[in-house]
Backbone as JSON Lines, residues from 0, in Angstrom:
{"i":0,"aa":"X","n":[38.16,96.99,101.48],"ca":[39.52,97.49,101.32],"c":[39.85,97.52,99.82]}
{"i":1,"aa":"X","n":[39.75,98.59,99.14],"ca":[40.54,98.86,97.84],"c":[41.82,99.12,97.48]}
{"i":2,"aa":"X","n":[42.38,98.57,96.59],"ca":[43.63,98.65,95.91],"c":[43.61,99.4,94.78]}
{"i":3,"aa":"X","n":[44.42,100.62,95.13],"ca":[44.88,101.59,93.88],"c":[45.81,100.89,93.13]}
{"i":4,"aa":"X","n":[45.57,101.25,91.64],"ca":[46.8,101.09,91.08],"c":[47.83,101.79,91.34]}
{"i":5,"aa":"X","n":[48.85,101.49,90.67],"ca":[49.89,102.8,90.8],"c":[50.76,102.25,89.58]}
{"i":6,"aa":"X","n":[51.6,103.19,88.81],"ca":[52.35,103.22,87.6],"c":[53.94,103.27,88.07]}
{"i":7,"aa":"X","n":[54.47,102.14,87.99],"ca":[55.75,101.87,87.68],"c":[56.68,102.54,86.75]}
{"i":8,"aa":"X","n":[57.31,103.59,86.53],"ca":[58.12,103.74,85.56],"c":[59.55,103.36,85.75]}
{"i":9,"aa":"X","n":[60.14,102.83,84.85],"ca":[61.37,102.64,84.88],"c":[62.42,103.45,83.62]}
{"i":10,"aa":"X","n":[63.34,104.17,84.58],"ca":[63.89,105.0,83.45],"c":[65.74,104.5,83.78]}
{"i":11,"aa":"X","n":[66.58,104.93,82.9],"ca":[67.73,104.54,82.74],"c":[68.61,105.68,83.25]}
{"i":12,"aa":"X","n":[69.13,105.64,84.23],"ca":[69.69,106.74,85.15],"c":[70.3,107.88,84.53]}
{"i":13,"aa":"X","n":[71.56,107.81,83.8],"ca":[72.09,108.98,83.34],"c":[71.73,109.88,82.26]}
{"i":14,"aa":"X","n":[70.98,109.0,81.2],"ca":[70.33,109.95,80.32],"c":[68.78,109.85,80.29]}
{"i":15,"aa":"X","n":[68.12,109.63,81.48],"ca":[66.34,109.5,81.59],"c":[66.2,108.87,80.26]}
{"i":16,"aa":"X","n":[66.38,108.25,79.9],"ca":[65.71,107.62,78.94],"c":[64.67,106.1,78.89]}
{"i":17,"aa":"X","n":[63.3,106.55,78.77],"ca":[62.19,105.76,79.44],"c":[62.61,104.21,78.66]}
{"i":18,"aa":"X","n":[62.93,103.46,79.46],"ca":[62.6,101.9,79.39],"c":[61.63,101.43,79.14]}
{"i":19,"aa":"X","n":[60.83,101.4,80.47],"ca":[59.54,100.44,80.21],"c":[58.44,101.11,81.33]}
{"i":20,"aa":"X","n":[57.16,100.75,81.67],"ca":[55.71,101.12,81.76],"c":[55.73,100.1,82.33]}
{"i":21,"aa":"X","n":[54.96,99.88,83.64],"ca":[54.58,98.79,84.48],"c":[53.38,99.22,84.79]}
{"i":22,"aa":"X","n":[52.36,98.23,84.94],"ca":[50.76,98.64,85.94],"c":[50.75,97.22,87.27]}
{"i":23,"aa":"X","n":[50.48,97.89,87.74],"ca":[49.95,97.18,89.36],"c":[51.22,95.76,89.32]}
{"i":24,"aa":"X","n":[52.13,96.08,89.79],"ca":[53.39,95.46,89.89],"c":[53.35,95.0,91.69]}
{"i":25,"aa":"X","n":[53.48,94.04,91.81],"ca":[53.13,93.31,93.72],"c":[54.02,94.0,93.61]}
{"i":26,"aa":"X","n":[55.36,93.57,93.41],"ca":[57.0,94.28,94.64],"c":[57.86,95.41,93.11]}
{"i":27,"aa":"X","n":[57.99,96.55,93.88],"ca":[58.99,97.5,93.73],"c":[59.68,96.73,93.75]}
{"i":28,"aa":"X","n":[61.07,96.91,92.68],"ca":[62.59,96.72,93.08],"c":[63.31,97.95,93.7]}
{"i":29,"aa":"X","n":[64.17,97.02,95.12],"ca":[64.87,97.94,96.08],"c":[66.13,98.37,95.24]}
{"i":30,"aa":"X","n":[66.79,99.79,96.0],"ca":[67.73,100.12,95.71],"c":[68.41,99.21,95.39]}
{"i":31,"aa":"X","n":[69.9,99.27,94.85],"ca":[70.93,98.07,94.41],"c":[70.53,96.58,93.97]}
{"i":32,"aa":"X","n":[69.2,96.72,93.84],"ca":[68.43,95.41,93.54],"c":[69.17,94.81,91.78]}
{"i":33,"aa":"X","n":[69.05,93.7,91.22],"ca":[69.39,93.63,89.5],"c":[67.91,93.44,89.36]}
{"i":34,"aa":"X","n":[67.56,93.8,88.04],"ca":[66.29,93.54,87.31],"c":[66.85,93.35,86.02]}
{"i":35,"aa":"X","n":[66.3,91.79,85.72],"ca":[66.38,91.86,83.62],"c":[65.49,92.45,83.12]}
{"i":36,"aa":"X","n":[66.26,92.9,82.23],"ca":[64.95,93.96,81.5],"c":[65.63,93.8,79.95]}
{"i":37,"aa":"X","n":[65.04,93.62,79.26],"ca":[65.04,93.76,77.8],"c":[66.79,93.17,77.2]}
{"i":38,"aa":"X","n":[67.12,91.62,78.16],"ca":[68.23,91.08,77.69],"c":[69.59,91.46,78.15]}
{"i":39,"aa":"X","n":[69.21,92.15,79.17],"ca":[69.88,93.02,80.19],"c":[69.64,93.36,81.21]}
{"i":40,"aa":"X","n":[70.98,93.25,81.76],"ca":[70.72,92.79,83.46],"c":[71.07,94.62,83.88]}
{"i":41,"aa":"X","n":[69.74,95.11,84.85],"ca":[70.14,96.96,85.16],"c":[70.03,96.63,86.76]}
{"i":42,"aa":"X","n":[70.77,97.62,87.23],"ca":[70.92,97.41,88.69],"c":[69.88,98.53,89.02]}
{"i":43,"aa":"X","n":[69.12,98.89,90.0],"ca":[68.46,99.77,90.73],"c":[69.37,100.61,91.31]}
{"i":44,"aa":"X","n":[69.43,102.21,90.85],"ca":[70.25,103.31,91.56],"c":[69.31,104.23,92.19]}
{"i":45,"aa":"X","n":[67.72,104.47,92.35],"ca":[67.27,105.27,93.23],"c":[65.78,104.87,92.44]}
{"i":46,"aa":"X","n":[65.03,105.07,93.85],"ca":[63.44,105.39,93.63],"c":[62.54,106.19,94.13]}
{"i":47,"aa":"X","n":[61.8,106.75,93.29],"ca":[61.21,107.99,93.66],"c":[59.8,107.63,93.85]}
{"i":48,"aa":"X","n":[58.8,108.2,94.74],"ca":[57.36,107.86,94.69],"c":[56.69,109.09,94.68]}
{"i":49,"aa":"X","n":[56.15,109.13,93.88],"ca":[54.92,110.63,93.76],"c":[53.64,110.43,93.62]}
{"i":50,"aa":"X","n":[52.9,110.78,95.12],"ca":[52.16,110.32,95.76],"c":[50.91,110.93,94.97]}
{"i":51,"aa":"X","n":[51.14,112.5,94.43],"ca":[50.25,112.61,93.47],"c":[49.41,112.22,92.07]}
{"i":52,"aa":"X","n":[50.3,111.63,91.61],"ca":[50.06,111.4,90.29],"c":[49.83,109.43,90.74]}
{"i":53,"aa":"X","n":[50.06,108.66,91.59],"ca":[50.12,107.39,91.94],"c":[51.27,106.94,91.13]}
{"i":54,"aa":"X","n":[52.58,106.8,91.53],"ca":[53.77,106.82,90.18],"c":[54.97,106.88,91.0]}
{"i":55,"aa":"X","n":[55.49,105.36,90.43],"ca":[57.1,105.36,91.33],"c":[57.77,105.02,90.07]}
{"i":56,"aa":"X","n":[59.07,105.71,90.57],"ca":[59.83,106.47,89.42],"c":[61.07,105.25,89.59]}
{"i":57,"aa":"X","n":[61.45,104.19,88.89],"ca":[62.3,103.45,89.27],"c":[64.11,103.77,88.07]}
{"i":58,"aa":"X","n":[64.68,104.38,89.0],"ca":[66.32,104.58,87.58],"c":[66.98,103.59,88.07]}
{"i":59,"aa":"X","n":[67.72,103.25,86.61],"ca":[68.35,101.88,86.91],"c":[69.82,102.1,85.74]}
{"i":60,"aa":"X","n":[70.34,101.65,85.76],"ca":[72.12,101.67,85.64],"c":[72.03,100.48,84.74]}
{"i":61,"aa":"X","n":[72.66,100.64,83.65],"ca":[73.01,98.95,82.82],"c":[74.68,98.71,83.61]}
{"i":62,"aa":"X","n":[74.52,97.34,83.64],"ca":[75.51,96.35,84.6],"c":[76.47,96.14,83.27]}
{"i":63,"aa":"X","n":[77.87,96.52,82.92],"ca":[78.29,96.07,81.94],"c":[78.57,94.82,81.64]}
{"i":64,"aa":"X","n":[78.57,94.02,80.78],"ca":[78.88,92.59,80.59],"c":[80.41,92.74,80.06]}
{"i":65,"aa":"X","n":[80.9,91.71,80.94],"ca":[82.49,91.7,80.86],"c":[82.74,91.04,79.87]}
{"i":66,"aa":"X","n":[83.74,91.76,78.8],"ca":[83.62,90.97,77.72],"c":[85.22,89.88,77.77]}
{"i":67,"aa":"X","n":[86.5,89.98,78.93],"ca":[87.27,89.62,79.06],"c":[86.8,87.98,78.8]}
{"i":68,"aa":"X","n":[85.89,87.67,79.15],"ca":[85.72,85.61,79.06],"c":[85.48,85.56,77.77]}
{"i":69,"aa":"X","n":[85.71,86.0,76.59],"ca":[85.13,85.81,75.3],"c":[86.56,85.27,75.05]}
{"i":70,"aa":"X","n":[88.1,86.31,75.27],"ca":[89.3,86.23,74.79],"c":[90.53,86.09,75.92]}
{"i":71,"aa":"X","n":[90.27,85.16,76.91],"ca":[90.87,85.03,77.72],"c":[92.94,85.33,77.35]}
{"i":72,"aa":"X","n":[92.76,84.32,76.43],"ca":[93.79,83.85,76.04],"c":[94.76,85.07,75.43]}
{"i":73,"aa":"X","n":[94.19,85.43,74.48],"ca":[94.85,87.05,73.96],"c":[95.24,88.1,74.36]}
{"i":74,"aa":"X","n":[94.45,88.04,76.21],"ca":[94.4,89.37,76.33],"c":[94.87,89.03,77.9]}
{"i":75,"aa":"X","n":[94.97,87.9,78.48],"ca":[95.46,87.79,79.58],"c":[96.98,88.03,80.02]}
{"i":76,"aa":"X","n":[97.27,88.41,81.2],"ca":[98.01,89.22,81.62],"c":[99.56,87.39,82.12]}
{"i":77,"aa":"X","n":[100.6,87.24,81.29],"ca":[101.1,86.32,82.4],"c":[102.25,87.08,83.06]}
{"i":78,"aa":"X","n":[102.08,86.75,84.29],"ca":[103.37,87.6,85.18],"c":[104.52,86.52,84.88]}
{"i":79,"aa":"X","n":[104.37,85.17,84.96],"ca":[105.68,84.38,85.02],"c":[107.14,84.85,83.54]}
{"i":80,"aa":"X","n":[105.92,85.22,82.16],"ca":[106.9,85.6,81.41],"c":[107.3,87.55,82.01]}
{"i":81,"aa":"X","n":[106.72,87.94,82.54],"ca":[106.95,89.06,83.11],"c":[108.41,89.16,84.07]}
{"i":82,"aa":"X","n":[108.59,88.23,84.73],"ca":[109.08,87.94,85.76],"c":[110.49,87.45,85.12]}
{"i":83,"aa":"X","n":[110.42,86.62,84.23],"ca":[111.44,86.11,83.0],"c":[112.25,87.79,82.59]}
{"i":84,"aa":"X","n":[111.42,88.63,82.21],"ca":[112.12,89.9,81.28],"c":[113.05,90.68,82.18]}
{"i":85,"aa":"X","n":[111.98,90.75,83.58],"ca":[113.15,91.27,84.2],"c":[114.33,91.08,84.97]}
{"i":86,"aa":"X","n":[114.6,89.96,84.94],"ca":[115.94,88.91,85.52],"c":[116.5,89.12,84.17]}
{"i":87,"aa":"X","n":[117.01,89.19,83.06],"ca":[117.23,89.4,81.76],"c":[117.97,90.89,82.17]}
């Protein structure tokens, strides 16, 4: 029983722009799956397999990092003084 390789590509969904090159990878990541990749967390939005060339086509979405926990304080919303203005 032989094992083909097969070529992993991973590209970045909206503007194809090639990420990274994988060889003989055990598990595909599934749809909506997260994968870190290069310090960054990308979610899986579709995968393609082309049976010709041995080559699955993996696009993936960067997950934005919320930057609200950096400045809680500055930028948080309080309703109680809200609530104050309009009894006023």
């Amino acid at each position: 029983m032989s094992i083909e390789s097969v070529t992993v590509v991973l590209w970045e969904e909206n503007q194809k722009d090639f990420i990274k090159k994988f060889y003989d990878l055990q598990f595909v990541p599934r749809i909506g799956e997260e994968v870190y990749l290069k310090k960054d967390i990308w979610k899986v939005t579709r995968v393609e397999h082309d049976l010709e060339v041995s080559e699955i086509n993996v696009y993936l979405e960067l997950i934005k990092k919320d930057k609200q926990h950096k400045g809680t304080k500055s930028s948080s919303y309080k309703p109680e003084k809200a609530r104050q203005e309009d009894g006023l």
